[in-house]
N, C-alpha and C positions, 0 to 999 in steps of 0.2 A: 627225034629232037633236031629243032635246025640250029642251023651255028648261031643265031644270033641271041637265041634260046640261051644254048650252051654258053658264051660269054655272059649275057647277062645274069645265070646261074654263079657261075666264077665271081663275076666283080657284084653282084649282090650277097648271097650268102658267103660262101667258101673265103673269100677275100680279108672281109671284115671279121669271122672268126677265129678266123687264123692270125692274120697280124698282129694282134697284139702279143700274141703268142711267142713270137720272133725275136720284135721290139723290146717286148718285158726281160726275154734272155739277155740283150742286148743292155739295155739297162741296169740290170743286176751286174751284170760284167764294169760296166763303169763304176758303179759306186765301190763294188769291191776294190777293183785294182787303178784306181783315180789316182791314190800317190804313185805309182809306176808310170802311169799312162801323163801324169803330168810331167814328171820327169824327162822321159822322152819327147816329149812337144818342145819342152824348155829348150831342150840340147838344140834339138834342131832351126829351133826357134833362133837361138842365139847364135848357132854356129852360122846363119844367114845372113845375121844383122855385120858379123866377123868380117863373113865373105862381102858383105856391101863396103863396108869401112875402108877393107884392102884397095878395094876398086876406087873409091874416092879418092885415097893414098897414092894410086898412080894417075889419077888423072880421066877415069873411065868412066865414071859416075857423079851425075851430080847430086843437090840435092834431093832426101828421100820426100818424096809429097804422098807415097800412098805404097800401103804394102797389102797383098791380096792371098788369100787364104785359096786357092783355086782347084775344083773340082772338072776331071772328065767323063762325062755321063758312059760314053763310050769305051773308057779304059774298064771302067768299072765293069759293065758289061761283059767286057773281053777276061775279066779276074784278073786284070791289074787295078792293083786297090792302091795305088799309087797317087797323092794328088800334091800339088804343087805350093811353095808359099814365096810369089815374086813381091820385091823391092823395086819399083818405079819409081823414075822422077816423075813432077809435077804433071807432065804431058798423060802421062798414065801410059795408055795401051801405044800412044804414038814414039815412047821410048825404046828406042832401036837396041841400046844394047841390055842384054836380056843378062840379071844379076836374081838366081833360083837356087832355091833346096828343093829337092823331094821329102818328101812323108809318107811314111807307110803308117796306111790306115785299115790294115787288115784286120784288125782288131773289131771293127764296127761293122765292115763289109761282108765278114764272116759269116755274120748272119742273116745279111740279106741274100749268101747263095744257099745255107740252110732252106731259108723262104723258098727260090725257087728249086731247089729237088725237091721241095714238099708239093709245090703247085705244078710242077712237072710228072711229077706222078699221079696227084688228082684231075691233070688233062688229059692221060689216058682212057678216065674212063668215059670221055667225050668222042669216039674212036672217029679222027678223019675231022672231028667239029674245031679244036680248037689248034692254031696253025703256029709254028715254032715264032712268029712275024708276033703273033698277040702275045706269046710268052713276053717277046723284048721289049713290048712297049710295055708289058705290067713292070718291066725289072725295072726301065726308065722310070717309071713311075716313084714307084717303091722308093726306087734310088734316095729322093729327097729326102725321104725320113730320116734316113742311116746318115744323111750330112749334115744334117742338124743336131746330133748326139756330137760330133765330129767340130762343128763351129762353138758346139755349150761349151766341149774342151777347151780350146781355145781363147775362148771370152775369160775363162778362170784362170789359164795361162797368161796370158796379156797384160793382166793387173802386175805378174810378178816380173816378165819379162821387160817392162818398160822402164823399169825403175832397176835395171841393172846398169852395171858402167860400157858395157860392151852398146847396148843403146842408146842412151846418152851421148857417147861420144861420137856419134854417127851424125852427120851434116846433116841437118832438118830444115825442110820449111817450116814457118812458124805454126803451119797448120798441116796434121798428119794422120792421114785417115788407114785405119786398120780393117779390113772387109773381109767377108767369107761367101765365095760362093761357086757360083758355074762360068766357065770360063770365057770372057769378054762379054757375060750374060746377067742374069737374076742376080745379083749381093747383097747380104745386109753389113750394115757397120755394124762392128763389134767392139772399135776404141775409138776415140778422138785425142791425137796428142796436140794440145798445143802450147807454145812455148813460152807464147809473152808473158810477165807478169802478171799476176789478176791484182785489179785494184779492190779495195775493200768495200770501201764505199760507194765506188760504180756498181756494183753486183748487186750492194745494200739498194739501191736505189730505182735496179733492174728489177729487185724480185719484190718490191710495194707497190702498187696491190700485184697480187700472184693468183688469186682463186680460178680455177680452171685453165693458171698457164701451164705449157709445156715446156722440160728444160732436159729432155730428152740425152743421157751422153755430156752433160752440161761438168764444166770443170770449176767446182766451188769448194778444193782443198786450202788447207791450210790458211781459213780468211776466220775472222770470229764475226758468229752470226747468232750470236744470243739473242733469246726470246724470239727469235722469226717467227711468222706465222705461214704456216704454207694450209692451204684447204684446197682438198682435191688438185693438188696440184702434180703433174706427172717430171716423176724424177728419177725414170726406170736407167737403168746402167750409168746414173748420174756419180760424181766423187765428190765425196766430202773426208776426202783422208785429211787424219788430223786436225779437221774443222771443228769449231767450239760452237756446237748447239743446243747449250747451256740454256736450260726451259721453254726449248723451242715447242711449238705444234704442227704435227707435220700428219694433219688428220683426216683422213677417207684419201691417204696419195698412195697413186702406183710407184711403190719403190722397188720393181722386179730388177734383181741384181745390181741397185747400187751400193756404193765404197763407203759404205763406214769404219772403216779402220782407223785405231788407234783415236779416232771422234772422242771429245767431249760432249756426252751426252745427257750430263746429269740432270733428270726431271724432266725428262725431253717428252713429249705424248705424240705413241704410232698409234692412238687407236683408231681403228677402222681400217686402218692399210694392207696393202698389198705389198708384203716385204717377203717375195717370193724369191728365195737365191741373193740374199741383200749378205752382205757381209762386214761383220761386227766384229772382229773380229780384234782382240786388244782394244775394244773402245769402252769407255765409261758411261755404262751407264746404269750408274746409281739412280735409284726411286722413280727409274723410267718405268711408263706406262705403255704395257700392250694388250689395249681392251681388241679383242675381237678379231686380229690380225690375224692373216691370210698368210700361212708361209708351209703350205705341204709342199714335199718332196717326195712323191709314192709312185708306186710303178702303172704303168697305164693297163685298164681292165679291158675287155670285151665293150662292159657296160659301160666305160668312162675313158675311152680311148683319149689319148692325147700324147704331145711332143713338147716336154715341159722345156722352155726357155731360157731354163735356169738351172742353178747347182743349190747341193743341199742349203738353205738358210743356215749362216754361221754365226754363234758366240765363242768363237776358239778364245779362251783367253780373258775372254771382256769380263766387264765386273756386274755381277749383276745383283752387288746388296742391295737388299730392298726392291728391287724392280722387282712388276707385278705384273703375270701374264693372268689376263682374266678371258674366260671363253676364247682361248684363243685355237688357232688350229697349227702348232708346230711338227707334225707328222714327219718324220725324217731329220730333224733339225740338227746341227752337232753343236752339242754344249759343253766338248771337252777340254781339259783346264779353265774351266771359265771360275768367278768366284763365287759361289753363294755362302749368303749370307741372308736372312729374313725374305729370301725370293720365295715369291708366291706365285704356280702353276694351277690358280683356282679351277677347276670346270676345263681346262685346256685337252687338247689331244695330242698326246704324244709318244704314238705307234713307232715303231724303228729309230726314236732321235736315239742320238749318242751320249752315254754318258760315262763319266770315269767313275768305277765301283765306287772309290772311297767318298764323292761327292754326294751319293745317293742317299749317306747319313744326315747330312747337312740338309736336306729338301725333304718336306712335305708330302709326298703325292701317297693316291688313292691306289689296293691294290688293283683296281683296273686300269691303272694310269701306268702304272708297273709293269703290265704285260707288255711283251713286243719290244721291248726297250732292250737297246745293241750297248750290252755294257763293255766294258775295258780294263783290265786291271790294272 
């Protein structure tokens, strides 16, 4: 066999068999231990914002314009699972004095050296074809997957992290962009803070007509936006905390990971959405409709590989008398303290969601609907 054979062998079969295999550990491991693992994100999280503030305090720092979630492809490499999360000023990378945490993210990277002693061992029996150079660029490779389980954290951290007083109280530009990625390289945004006040009726006036807009990360807390009509309109890691969307329609929208916390939602219609990792979390939403919504959270297959963008779909808390999931797909979803009352899970799928034993009196479902179901007492 020639080497190019043997590689192509590697990254066509061997490769795609194997991975999920990793990743799915990798995965189980967060959802299990996600209050711990947030826990520590917090601390460090917070204990940087601490460290930027001091430096403000004497004179070292200006204001924060951009704080970066940052990854070293090469530490990672070397099994230092080490990655960084810097506080810049507005200039970004051209700000000279340098205000950092470390993070250890051994937790995630773990199993991406699992990966390679598994594919390290399966290059032996290439004898001489495949060259310790190809090993590094597969880890390089790999690498990205394992920092996007690593950025999901953090996007779930952020929500709680921003709304502390240790935050807060940090000099801000009025516009404050939170990112995660490779260092002075690829990043996605994963917050937007901005500070000015939202006017109500400018926003009202921004989102008629809306159908096929985008409001991407968009900050529409705390404003009353009764009856809106959104179609198809994209409002993925958007905030509506505490928002009144009191018999809104928010119908065929991508809402992956937006903030509905403690929201007025009563009579509100997701049907047809994408409310993948959206969180409800203490919000109302009485006689709300979710015909046909999209909101699994399941582990990725062979068959169905993927790197889900999101965290489990949340009703922590929220009220869901009367609201009515029909054909809906909640797989994974956490429904714990939430309230039922006349909630209807008609035809729905909900494999792994969360539920607290004593609520399961209170609910309807089928026993096939039963199975799989992570109860709590």
């Amino acid at each position: 066999m020639r080497r190019t054979e043997a590689l192509n062998k590697l990254h066509e079969e061997w490769i795609p068999h194997n991975r999920p295999i990793f990743i799915g550990d990798l995965h189980q491991s967060l959802e299990k231990d996600l209050e711990e693992l947030h826990k520590k994100a917090l601390h460090v999280f917070t204990e940087g914002c601490s460290k930027a503030l001091h430096m403000q305090a004497i004179g070292r720092k200006g204001k924060i314009g951009h704080i970066h979630i940052t990854f070293f492809r090469n530490r990672i490499i070397r099994k230092d699972f080490r990655c960084r999360i810097y506080w810049y000023e507005q200039d970004l990378y051209a700000d000279l004095v340098e205000c950092y945490m470390e993070y250890d993210a051994s937790w995630a990277f773990q199993h991406l050296m699992k990966f390679h002693a598994s594919i390290l061992q399966e290059s032996k029996k290439y004898i001489g074809k495949i060259l310790e150079a190809d090993l590094t660029l597969i880890m390089r490779q790999e690498a990205s997957l394992y920092m996007n389980y690593i950025t999901n954290l953090f996007r779930h951290v952020i929500k709680v992290a921003v709304e502390q007083d240790i935050f807060l109280q940090l000099d801000k530009e009025e516009e404050l962009y939170i990112r995660s990625g490779e260092h002075k390289d690829y990043n996605e945004l994963i917050y937007k803070y901005e500070s000015r006040l939202v006017d109500t009726e400018d926003i009202k006036q921004r989102l008629i007509p809306n159908e096929h807009d985008e409001y991407i990360h968009g900050n529409f807390r705390n404003i009353d936006l009764q009856e809106m009509y959104f179609k198809l309109v994209n409002l993925c890691y958007a905030y509506f905390t505490n928002t009144n969307l009191t018999s809104s329609l928010l119908v065929g929208c991508p809402l992956i990971g937006t903030d509905f916390r403690n929201a007025q939602l009563t009579k509100a219609n997701f049907g047809h959405s994408l409310i993948h990792g959206a969180d409800f979390g203490g919000a109302d939403l009485t006689e709300a409709q979710f015909e046909e919504v999209q909101a699994s959270y399941v582990m990725p297959t062979i068959e169905e590989f993927h790197i889900p963008p999101f965290m489990p779909t949340r009703f922590v808390g929220a009220n869901l008398t009367n609201a009515v999931f029909v054909n809906a797909d909640l797989r994974g979803a956490d429904f714990r303290g939430a309230i039922f009352h006349g909630t209807s899970f008609s035809e729905s799928r909900l494999d792994g969601a969360h539920f607290c034993e004593q609520d399961l009196k209170l609910i309807q479902l089928s026993p096939e609907q039963r199975k799989g179901l992570k109860i709590y007492s």
